[in-house]
C-alpha positions as CSV (number, residue, x, y, z in Angstrom):
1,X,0.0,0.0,0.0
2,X,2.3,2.7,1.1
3,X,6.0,3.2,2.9
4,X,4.5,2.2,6.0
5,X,3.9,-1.0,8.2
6,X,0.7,-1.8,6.4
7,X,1.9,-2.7,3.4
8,X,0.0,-6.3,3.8
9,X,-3.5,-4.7,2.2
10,X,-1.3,-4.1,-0.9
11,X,-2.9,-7.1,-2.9
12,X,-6.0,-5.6,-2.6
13,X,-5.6,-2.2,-4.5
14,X,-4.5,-3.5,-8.2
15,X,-6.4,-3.7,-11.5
16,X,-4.4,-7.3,-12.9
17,X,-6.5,-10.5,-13.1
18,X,-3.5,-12.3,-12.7
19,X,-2.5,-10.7,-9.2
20,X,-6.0,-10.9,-8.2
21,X,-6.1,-6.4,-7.8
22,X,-9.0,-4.5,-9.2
23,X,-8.4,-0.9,-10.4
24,X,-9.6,1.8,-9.1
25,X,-10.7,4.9,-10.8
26,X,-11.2,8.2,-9.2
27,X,-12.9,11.1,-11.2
28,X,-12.9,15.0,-10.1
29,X,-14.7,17.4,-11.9
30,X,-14.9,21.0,-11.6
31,X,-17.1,23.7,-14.4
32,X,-16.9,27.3,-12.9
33,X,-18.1,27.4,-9.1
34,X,-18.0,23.9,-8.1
35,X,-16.6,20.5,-7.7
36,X,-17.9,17.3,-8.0
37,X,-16.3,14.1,-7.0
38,X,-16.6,10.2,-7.4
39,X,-15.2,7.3,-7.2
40,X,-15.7,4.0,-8.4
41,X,-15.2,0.6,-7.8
42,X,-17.9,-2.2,-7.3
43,X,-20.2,0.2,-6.8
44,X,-19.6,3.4,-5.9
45,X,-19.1,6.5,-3.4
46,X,-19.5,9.9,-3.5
47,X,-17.3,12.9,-2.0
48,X,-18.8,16.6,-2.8
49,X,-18.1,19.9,-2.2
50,X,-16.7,23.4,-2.9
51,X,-13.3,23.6,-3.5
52,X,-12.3,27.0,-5.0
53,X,-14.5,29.9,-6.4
54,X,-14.9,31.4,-10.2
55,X,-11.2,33.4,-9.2
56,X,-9.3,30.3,-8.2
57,X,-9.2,30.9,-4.3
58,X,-9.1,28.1,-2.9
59,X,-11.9,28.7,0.0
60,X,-10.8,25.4,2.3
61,X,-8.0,25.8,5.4
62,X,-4.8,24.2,4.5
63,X,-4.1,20.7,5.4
64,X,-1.0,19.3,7.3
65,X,-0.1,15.7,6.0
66,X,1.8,12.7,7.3
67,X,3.6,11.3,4.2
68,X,4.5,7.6,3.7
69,X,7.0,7.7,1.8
70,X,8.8,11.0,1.9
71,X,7.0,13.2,0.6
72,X,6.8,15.6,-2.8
73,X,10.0,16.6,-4.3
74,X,8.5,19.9,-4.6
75,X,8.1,22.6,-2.1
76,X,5.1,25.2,-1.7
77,X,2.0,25.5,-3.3
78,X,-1.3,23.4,-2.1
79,X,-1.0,19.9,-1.7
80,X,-4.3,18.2,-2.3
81,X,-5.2,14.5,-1.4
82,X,-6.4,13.2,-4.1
83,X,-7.0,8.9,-3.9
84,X,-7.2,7.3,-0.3
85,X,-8.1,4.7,1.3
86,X,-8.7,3.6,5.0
87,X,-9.0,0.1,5.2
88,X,-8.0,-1.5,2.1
89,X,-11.4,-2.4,0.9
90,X,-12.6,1.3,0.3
91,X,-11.1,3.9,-1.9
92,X,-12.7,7.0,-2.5
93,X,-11.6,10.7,-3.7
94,X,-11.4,13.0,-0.5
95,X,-11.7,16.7,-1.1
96,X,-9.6,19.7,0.1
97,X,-11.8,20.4,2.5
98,X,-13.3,17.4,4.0
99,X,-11.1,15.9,7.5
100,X,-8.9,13.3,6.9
101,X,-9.3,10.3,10.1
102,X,-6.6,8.9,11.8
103,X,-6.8,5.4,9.5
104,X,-7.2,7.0,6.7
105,X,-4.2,6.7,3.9
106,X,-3.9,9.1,1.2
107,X,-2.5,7.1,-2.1
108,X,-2.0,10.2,-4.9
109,X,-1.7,14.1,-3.8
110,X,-2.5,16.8,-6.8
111,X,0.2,19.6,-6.1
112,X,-1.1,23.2,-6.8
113,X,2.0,25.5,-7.8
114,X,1.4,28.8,-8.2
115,X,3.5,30.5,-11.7
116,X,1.6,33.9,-11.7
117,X,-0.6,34.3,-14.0
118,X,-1.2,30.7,-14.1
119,X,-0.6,27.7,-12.0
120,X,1.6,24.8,-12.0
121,X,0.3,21.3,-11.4
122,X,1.9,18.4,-10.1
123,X,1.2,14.2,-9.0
124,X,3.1,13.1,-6.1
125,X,2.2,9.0,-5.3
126,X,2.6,8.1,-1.6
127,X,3.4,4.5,-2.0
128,X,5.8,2.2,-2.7
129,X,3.3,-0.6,-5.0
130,X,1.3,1.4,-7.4
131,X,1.5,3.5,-10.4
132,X,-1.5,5.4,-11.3
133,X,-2.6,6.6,-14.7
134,X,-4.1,10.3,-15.0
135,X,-5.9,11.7,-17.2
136,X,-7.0,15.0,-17.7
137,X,-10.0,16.4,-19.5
138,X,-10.1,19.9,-20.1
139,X,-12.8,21.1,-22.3
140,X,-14.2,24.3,-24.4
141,X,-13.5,27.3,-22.4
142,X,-11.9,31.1,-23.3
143,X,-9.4,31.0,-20.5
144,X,-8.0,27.3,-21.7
145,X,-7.0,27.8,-24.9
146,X,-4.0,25.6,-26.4
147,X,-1.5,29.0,-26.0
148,X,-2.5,28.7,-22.3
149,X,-2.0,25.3,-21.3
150,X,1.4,23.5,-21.5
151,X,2.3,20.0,-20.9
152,X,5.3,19.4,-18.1
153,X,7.4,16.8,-18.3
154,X,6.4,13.6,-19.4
155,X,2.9,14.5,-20.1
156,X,0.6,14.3,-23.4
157,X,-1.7,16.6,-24.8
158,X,-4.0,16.0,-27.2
159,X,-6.4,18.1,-28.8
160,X,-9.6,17.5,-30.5
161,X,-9.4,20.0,-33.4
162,X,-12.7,18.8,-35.1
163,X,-15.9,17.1,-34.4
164,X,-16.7,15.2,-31.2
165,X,-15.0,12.1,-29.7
166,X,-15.6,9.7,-26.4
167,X,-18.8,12.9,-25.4
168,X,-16.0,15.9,-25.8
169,X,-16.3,18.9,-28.2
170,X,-14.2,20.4,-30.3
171,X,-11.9,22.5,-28.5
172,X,-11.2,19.9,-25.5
173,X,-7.6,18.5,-24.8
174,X,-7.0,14.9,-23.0
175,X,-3.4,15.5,-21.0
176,X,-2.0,11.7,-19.9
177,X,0.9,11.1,-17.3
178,X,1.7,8.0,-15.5
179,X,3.0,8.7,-11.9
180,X,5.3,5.6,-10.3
181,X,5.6,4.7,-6.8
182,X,7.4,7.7,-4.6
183,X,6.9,9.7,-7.8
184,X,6.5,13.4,-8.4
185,X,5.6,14.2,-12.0
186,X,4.5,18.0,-13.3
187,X,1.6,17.6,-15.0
188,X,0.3,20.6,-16.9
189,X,0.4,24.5,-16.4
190,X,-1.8,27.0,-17.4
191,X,-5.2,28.0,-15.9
192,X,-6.7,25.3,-15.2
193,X,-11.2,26.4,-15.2
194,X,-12.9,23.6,-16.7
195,X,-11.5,20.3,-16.3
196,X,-12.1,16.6,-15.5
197,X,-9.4,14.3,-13.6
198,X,-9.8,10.2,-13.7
199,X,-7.3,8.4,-12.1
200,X,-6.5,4.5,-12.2
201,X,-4.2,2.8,-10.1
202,X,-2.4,-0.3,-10.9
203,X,0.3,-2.8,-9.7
204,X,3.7,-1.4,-10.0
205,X,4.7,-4.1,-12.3
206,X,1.3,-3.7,-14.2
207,X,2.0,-3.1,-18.3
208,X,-0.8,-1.3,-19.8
209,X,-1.9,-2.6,-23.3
C-alpha cells in the first residue's frame, strides 16, 4: 500500500486478473463554481463539495499531511489529497476540504503550484506498489486555450481539433501522465477552469496494453 507497516493490504488495491487487484478509478470534476467528485469501484461513493471559487481561491484551510514515503520533491504551493483509502477495501476521492481520520491513507496528492498568471500542477504518489494513470480532460472554455496550457514533463496533450470524440467537443484536450511509486511528475500548467481528472491505479509491475 504505502511506505508504512501496512503494506499487507497491498494485494488488494491492483487492477491485474493475474494478481488478483481491481483498479480503481477516481474522477474530479470541476465547471466554474463547483466541484464534483466520485469514485468507483464495485459500486460506488460519493465525496462533494466546494473547493475553489470562479477566481481560483481556494476557499478550504490548508491541510498538514503525514507522508508515507517521503513526501513531494517539490516545495510550496497546495497539496491536495487526491486517492485514499482507509482500510484497504474502500477507496474514495477526499476533497480539500473534508477531514482526513486517523486510518485513513492518502494514495495520490495533486500539487497546486502557483506560476503567476497561471498555476503549476503536479502528481506526487505516496506508496511504494502502485502506479496510477491520470488523465486530464479539459474542455471548451476562453481562459483554456492551447497557448495557455502547456504539458510538463512527461505529459501528453491532445487536442480535439474537429468534431466530437468519447462525449467531448471540439476545443477539449485529453493530457496523460503516469506517476510511479514515490513519484512526483509536473503535469500541466496554465489555468486550469474547466477540467475533469480520472485516475486509475495499478500494480507497480502492471503493463498497460
Amino acid at each position: 500500500m504505502g511506505c508504512g507497516p501496512s503494506t499487507q493490504c497491498a494485494s488488494t488495491v491492483s487492477g491485474s486478473d493475474v494478481t488478483g487487484w481491481k483498479p480503481h478509478a477516481g474522477e474530479e470534476d470541476e465547471n466554474g463554481g463547483g466541484t464534483r467528485a466520485r469514485f468507483f469501484r464495485r459500486g460506488h461513493a460519493k465525496s462533494g463539495g466546494k473547493r475553489s471559487n470562479d477566481e481560483g481561491q481556494r476557499t478550504s484551510p490548508p491541510l498538514v499531511h503525514s507522508y508515507h514515503c517521503g513526501g513531494p520533491s517539490v516545495s510550496g504551493g497546495e497539496v491536495l489529497p487526491a486517492l485514499w483509502y482507509s482500510d484497504c477495501t474502500k477507496a474514495a476521492w477526499k476533497k480539500d476540504g473534508a477531514s482526513l481520520a486517523q486510518d485513513d491513507t492518502v494514495l495520490l496528492y495533486r500539487i497546486v503550484l502557483p506560476r503567476p498568471p497561471y498555476e503549476v500542477w503536479a502528481f506526487y504518489n505516496d506508496t511504494k506498489d502502485i502506479q496510477f494513470y491520470v488523465t486530464i480532460h479539459f474542455y471548451p472554455h476562453p481562459e483554456q486555450r492551447r497557448e495557455l496550457l502547456m504539458p510538463l514533463g512527461a505529459t501528453t496533450v491532445v487536442w480535439l481539433e474537429d468534431g466530437s470524440q468519447n462525449g467531448m467537443d471540439a476545443g477539449s484536450a485529453v493530457a496523460k501522465l503516469v506517476v510511479g511509486p514515490t513519484e512526483t511528475a509536473l503535469a500541466v500548467e496554465g489555468h486550469m477552469v474547466a477540467y475533469r481528472i480520472i485516475v486509475n491505479g495499478f500494480p507497480a509491475n502492471f503493463m498497460m496494453q
